[in-house]
C-alpha positions in Angstrom: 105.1 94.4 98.1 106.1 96.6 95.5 102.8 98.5 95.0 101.7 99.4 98.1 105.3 101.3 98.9 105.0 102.6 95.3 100.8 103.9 96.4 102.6 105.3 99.7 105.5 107.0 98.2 102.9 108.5 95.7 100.5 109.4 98.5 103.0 111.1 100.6 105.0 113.1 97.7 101.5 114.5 97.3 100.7 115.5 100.9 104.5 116.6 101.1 103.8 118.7 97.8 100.8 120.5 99.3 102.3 120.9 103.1 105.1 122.9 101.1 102.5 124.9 99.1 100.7 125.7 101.9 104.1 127.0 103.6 105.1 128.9 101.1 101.5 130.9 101.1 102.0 131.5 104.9 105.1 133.0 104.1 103.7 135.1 101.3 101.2 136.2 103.5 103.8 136.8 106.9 105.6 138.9 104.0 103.1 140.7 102.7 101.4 141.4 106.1 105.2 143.3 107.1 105.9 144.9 103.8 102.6 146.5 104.2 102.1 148.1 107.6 99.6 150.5 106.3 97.2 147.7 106.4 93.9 148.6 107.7 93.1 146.7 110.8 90.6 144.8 108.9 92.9 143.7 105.9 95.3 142.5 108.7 93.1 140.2 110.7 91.9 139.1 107.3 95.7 138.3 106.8 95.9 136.9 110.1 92.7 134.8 109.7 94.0 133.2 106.5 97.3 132.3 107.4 95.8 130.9 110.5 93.4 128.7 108.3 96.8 127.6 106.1 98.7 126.6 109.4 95.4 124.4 110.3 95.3 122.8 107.0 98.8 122.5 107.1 98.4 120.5 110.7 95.6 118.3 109.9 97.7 117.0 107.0 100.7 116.3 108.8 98.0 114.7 111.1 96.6 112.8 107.9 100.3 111.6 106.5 101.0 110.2 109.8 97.4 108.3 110.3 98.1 106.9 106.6 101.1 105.7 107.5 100.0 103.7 110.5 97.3 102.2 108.4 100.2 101.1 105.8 102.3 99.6 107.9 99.1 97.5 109.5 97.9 96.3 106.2 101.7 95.8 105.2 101.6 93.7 108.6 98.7 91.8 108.3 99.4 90.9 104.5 103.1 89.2 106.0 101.3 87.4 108.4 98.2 86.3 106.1 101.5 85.6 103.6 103.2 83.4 106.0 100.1 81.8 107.3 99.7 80.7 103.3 102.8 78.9 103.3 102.0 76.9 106.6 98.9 76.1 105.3 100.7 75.1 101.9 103.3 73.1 103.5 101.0 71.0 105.8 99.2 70.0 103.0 102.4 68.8 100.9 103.5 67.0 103.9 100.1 65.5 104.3 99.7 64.7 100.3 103.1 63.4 101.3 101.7 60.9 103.5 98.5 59.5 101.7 100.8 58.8 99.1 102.6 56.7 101.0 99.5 55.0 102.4 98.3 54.8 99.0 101.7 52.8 98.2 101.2 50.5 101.0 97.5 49.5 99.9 98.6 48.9 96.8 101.5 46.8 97.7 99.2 44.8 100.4 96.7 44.7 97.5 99.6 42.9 95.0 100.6 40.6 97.7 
C-alpha cells in the first residue's frame, strides 16, 4: 500500500542523503590532500585512512539500500499474496453462506408442506 512505499521512499532519501554527504567529504578530503602537498607523510596517510573509511561506509550503505529493498519488495509480496488469499477465503465463504441458505429454504419449504 501506500505506507510502506511512503516508509521506503523515506528510508532511501535518507540513505541517498548520507551516501551524498559522505561523497562530498571524500572529495573535500581528495581536495585538500592535492592543495596541500606539503603534507607530512603522516597527515597524508591520515588523509588517506579517512577517506578510505568514508568510501567503506559509503559501500556498506549502498550494500544496506539494496538489502532493504529486497526485504520490501518480499513483504510487499507476501502482503499481495496473504491479500489475495483473503478474498478466496472470503468468497468461498459467501458462496458457501450462499448455499446453506438455500438448504435452509428447502427445509423450510419441506417443513410448510
Amino acid at each position: 500500500g501506500a505506507l510502506p512505499r511512503a516508509s521506503e521512499a523515506e528510508a532511501h532519501a535518507e540513505m541517498a542523503a548520507r551516501i551524498v554527504a559522505l561523497e562530498a567529504q571524500i572529495e573535500l578530503s581528495h581536495a585538500a590532500s592535492s592543495k596541500n602537498r606539503a603534507f607530512s607523510s603522516h597527515e597524508r596517510a591520515a588523509t588517506e585512512a579517512r577517506i578510505a573509511g568514508l568510501e567503506l561506509q559509503v559501500g556498506e550503505l549502498e550494500e544496506l539500500e539494496q538489502d532493504h529493498r529486497a526485504k520490501s519488495w518480499e513483504l510487499q509480496k507476501q502482503l499481495r499474496d496473504t491479500a489475495a488469499g483473503t478474498r478466496r477465503l472470503e468468497l468461498m465463504c459467501a458462496m458457501k453462506d450462499g448455499t446453506i441458505e438455500k438448504m435452509e429454504k428447502r427445509l423450510a419449504e419441506r417443513e410448510i408442506s
